[in-house]
C-alpha positions as CSV (number, residue, x, y, z in Angstrom):
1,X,-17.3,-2.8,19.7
2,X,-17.3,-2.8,16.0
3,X,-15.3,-3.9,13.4
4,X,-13.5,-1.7,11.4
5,X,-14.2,-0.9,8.2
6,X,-11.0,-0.3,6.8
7,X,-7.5,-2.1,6.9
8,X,-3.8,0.0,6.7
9,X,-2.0,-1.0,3.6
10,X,1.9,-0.4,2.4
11,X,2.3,0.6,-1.5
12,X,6.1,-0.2,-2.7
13,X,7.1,1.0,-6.1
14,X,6.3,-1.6,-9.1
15,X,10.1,-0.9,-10.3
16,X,11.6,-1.6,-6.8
17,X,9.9,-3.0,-4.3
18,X,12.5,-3.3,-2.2
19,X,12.8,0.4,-2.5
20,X,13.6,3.1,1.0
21,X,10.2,5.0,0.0
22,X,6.7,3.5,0.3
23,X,3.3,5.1,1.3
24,X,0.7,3.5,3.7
25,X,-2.9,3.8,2.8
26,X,-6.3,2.4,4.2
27,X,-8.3,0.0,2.2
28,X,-11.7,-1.1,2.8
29,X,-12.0,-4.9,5.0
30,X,-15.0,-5.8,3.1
31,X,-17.2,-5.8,-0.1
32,X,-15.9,-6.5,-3.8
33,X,-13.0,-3.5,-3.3
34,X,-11.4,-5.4,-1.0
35,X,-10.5,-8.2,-2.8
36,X,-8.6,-5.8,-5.0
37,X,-5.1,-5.4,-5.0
38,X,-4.6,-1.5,-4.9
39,X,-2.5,0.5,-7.7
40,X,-1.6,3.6,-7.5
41,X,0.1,6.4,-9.7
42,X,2.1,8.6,-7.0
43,X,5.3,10.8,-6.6
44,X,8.5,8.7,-5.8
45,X,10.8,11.4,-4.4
46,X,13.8,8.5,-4.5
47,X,13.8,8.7,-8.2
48,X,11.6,12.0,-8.2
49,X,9.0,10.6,-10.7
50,X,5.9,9.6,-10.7
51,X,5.2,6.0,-10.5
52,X,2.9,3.3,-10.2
53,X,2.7,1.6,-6.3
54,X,1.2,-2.0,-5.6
55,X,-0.1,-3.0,-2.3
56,X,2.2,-5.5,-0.6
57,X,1.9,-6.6,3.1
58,X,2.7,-4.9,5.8
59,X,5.9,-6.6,7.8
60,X,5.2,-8.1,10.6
61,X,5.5,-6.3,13.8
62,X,8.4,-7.3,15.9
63,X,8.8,-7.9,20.0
């Protein structure tokens, strides 16, 4: 089978990150991009502006 080529990534608000809203986006696993953190302008509906998001991790799963 073969490796994917992308990886699923949360974007948080810069203002809060410990914010209710967040958006989860794919991101390529290898090549120069991918050593990028990701920013993105986007539509907070929380404090209904838009705002820049920065990749953070995704929590870890629990069992």
């Amino acid at each position: 089978m073969a490796k994917k080529s992308h990886v699923k990534v949360r974007l948080v608000p810069e203002a809060k990150p410990d914010s209710a809203f967040y958006y989860y986006v794919k991101k390529p696993s290898g090549g120069e991009k991918a050593k990028v953190k990701l920013k993105a302008r986007k539509y907070n509906p929380v404090s209904r502006k838009h705002e820049i998001f920065i990749e953070k991790k995704l929590p870890p799963h629990s069992k």
